[in-house]
DOVEXRO-201724 format. One line per 2 residues: number of its first residue (from 1); their letters; for each residue x, y, z of C-alpha. Coordinates in Angstrom, 1 decimal, padded with zeros to 4 digits. Each point is the difference from the previous one (the first is absolute). Example, Ala and Ser with C-alpha at 12.3 -4.5 7.8 and 13.67 -1.06 7.14 Angstrom:
BEGIN
1 = AS = 012.3:-004.5:007.8; 001.4:003.4:-000.7
This chain:
BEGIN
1 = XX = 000.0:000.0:000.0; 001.3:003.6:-000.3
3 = XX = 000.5:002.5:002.0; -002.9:002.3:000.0
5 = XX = 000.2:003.7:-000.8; 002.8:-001.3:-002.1
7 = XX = 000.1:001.0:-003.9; 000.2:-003.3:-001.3
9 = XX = 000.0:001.2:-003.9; 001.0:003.1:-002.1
11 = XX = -001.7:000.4:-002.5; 001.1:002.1:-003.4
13 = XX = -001.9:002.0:-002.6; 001.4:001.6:-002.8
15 = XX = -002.1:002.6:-001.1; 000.3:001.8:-003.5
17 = XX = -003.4:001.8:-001.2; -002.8:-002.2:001.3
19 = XX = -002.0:002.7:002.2; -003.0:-001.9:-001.4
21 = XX = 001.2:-003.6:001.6; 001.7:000.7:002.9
23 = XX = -002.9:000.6:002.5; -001.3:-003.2:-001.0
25 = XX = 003.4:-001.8:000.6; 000.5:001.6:003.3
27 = XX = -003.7:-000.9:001.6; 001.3:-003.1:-001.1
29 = XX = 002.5:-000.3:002.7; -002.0:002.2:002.0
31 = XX = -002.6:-002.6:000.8; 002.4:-003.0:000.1
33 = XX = -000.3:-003.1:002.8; 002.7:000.4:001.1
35 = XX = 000.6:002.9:002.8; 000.7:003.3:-001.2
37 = XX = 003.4:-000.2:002.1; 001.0:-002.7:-001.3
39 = XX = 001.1:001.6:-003.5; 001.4:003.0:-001.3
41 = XX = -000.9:001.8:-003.4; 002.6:002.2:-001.8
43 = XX = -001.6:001.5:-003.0; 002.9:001.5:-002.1
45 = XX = -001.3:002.6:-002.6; 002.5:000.0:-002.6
47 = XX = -000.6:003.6:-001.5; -003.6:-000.5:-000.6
49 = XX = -001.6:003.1:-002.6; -003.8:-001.1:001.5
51 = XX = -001.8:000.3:003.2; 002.0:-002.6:001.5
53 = XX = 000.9:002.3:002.9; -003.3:001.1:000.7
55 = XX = -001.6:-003.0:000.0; 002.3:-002.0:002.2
57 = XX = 000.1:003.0:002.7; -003.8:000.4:-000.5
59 = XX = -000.4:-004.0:000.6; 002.2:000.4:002.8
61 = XX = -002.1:002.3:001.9; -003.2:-002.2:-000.2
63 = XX = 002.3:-003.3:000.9; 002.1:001.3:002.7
65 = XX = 001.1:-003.8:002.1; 002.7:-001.9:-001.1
67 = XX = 003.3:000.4:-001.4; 000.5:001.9:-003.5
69 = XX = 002.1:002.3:-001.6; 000.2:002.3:-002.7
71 = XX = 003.6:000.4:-001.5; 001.7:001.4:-003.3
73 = XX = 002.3:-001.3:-002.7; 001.6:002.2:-002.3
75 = XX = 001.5:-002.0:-002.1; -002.7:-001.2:-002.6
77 = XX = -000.1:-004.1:000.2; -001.5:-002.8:002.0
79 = XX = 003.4:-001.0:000.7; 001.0:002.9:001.6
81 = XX = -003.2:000.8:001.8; -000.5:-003.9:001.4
83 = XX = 003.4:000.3:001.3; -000.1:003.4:002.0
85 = XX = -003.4:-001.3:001.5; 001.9:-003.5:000.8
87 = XX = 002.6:002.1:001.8; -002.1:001.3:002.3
89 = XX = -002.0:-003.2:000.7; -000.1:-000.8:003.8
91 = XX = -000.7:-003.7:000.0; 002.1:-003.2:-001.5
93 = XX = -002.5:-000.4:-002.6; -000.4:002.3:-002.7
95 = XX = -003.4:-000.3:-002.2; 000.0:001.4:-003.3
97 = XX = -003.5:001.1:-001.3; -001.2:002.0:-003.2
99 = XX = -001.8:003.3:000.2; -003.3:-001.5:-002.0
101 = XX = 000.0:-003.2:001.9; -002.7:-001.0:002.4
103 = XX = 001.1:-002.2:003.0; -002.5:-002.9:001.1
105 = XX = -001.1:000.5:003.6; 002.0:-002.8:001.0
107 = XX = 003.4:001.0:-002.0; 002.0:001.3:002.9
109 = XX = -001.1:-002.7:002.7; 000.9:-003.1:-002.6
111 = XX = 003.7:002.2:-000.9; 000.8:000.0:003.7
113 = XX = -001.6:-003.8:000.0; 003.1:-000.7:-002.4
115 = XX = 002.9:001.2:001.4; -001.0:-001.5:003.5
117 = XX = -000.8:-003.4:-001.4; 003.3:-000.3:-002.4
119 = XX = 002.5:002.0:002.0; 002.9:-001.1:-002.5
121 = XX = -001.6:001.6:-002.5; 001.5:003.5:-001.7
123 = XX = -002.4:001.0:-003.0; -003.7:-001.3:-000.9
125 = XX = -002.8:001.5:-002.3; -004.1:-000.4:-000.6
127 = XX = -002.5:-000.1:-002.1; -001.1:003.0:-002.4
129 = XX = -003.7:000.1:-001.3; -000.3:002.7:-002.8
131 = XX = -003.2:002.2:000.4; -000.8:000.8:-003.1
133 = XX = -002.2:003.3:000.0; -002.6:000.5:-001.5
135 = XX = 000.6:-004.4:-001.3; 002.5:-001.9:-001.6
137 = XX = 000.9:000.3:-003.6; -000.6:-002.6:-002.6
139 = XX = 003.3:000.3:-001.2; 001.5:-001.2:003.3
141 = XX = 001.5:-003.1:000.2; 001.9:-001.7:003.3
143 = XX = 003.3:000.7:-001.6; -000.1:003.7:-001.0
145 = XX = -001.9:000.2:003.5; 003.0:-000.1:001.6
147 = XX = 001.1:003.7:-001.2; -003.3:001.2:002.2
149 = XX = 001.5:-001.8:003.3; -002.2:-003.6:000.1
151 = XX = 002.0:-002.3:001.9; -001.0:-003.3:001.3
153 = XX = 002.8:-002.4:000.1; -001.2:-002.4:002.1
155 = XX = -003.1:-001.3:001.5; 001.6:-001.2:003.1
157 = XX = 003.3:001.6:002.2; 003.3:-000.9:-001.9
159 = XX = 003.5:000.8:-000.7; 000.4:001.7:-003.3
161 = XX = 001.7:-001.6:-003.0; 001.3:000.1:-003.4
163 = XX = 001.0:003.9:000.7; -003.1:001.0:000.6
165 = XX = -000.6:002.9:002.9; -002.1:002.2:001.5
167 = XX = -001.5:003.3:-001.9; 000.5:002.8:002.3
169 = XX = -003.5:001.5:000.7; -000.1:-002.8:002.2
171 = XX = 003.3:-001.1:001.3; 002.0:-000.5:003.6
173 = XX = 003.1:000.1:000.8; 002.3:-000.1:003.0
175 = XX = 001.5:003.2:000.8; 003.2:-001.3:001.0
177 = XX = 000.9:-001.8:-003.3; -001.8:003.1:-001.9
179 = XX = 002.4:002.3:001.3; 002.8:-002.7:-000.3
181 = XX = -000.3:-000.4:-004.0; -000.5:004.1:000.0
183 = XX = -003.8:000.2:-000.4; -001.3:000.3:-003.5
185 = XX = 002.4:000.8:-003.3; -000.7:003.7:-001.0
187 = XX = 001.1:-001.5:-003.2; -002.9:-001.3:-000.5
189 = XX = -002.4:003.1:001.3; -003.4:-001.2:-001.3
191 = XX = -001.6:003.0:-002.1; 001.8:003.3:-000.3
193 = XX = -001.8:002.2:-002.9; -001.5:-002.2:-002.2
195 = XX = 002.8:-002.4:-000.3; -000.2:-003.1:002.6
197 = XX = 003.0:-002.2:001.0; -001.3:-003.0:001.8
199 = XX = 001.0:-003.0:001.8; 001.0:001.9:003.0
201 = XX = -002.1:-002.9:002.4; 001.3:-002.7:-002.3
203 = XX = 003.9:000.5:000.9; -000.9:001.0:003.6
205 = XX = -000.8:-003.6:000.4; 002.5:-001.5:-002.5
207 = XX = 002.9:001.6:002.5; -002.1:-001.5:002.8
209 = XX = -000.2:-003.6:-001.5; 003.5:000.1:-001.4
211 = XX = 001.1:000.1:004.3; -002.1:-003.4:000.1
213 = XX = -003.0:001.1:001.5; -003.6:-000.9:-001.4
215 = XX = -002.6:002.4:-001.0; -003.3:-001.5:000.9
217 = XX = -003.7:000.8:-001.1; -003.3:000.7:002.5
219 = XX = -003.3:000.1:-001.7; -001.7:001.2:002.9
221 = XX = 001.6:003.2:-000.6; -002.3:001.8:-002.3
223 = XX = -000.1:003.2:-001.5; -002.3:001.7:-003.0
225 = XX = 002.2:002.0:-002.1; -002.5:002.5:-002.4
227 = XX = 000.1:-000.2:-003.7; -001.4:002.7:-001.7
229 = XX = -000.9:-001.7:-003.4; -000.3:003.5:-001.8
231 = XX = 003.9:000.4:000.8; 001.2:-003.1:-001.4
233 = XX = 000.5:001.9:-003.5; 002.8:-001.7:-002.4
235 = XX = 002.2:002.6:001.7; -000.2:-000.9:003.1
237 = XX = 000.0:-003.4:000.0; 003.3:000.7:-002.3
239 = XX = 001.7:001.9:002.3; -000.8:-003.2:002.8
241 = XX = 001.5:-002.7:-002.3; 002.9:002.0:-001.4
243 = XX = 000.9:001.0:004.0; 000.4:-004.1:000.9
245 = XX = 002.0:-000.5:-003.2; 002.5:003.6:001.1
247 = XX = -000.1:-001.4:003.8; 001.4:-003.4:-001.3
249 = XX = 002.7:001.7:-002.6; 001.2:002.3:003.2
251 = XX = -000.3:-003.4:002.1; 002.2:-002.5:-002.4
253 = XX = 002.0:002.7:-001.2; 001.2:000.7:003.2
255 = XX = 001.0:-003.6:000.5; 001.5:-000.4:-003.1
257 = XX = -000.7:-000.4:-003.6; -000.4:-003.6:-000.5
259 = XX = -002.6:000.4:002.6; -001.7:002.7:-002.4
261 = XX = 000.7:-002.4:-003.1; -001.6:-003.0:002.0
263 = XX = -003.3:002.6:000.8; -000.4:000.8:-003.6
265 = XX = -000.1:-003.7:-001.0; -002.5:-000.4:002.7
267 = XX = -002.3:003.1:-001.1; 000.2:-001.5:-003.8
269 = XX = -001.3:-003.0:001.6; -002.7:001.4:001.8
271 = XX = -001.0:001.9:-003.3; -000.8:-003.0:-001.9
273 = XX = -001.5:-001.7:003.0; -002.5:002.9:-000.2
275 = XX = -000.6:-000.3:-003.8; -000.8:-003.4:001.2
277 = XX = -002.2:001.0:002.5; -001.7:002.7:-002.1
279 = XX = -001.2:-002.5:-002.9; -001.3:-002.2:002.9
281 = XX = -001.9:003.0:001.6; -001.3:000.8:-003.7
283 = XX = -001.2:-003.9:-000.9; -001.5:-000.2:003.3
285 = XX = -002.4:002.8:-000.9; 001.8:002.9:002.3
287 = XX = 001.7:002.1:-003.1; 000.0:003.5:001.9
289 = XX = 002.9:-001.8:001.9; 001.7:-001.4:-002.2
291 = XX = 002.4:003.0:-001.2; 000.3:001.6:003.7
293 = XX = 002.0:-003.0:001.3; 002.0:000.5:-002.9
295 = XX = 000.3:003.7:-000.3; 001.0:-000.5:003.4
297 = XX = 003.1:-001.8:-000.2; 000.7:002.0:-003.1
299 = XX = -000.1:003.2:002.0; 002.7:-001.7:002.9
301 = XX = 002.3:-001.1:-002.2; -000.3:003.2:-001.6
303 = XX = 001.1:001.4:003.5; 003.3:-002.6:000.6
305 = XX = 001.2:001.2:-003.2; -000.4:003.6:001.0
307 = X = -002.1:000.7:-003.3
């Protein structure tokens, strides 16, 4: 059991331009199982142009228990801004959440659940249900959902395999082997502009794994993250693809160029296994999907070529 009055969790939003979300995220935690001193919120506004300000200090007022913060990051990237709030997290446990995600009421209580019941543990991740608003478009296939957050590796608790990670709008990680590997690579910022550079979760956890540890996956830790279907232009869903292929360029580049050779044999791969995939979609009577799994690929390869 732990100790009470004792913040158990820190929990991390990065916040760039989503006044319209962040309430919603924020009640989220707000009304949570778990006691209201057993976690911290630091919401880190990374040099938001909206209402962000006003809304969190106006949603403040009205929710005045519990531990949260409001704090600013200069320096325009998720990278940057998950790190400064990380620095200032007060518990072992650092919880990294997006700014239009909504927590289940249960999200904190299971977290904490985790780290008591596997005490060796270092890094683990949930589940991600996209909510699509106003519904879910025909085009959407399980694939290309994976650029709007949807995440469901596994039914039951497991160790992750094959690579595969946590996404980090719903991510945990001890704070003494955060701090150890030097928090986040500001290589890999997330979106500055409108260029993205990805991957920044991804080799959080590769660094992690490569010290022998195990990443392992919790499905009772849920969030919503919002899709706003109008936004998911060509552009946009562009910019998403071409930032995991730039995140993975920076990544093997930086380890060396074999590496980078081996990755663009790999993405090749995963092209044709999407042609593949698209004729299926369009003989099984689902054309509007068949050319977004392989525009898709298309548009990350695009990005590890730096095209």
């Amino acid at each position: 059991m732990h100790k009470a009055n004792t913040i158990q969790l820190s929990i991390v939003i990065c916040s760039y331009n989503r006044a319209k979300y962040i309430a919603d995220a924020l009640d989220s935690l707000y009304n949570q199982t778990a006691a209201l001193s057993d976690f911290e919120v630091l919401l880190v506004d990374n040099n938001s142009t909206d209402e962000t300000p006003q809304v969190y200090h106006s949603w403040r007022k009205k929710h005045p228990e519990g531990n949260f913060q409001y704090i600013t990051e200069t320096q325009q990237g998720a990278s940057y801004a998950r790190n400064t709030g990380a620095s200032l997290a007060k518990s072992s446990w650092i919880c990294f959440m997006d700014d239009d995600a909504v927590a289940f009421p249960d999200f904190v209580q299971n977290i904490i659940k985790h780290t008591i019941d596997n005490p060796a543990v270092v890094g683990f991740g949930g589940k991600i249900i996209p909510k699509y608003i106003p519904e879910k478009p025909k085009w959407m296939s399980h694939y290309v959902s994976s650029l709007v957050g949807n995440f469901d590796y596994s039914p039951v608790p497991c160790v992750f395999k094959n690579g595969k990670y946590p996404l980090e709008s719903n991510m945990v990680v001890k704070k003494s082997i955060f701090d150890e590997i030097g928090g986040f690579n500001t290589s890999l910022p997330g979106v500055v502009g409108n260029v993205r550079i990805g991957g920044e979760g991804k080799e959080l956890f590769y660094k992690i794994m490569e010290q022998g540890n195990s990443i392992h996956y919790d499905p009772s830790i849920v969030v919503y993250h919002v899709v706003e279907t109008g936004k998911l232009t060509k552009e946009y869903l562009y910019r998403v693809a071409s930032g995991i292929g730039r995140g993975e360029r920076v990544r093997t580049l930086s380890i060396s160029k074999l590496t980078f050779t081996a990755k663009v044999l790999e993405y090749i791969l995963k092209l044709g296994a999407a042609v593949v995939l698209g004729i299926k979609y369009a003989i099984l009577g689902n054309p509007s999907q068949t050319w977004k799994v392989i525009q898709f690929r298309i548009d990350a390869m695009s990005g590890l070529l730096n095209r």
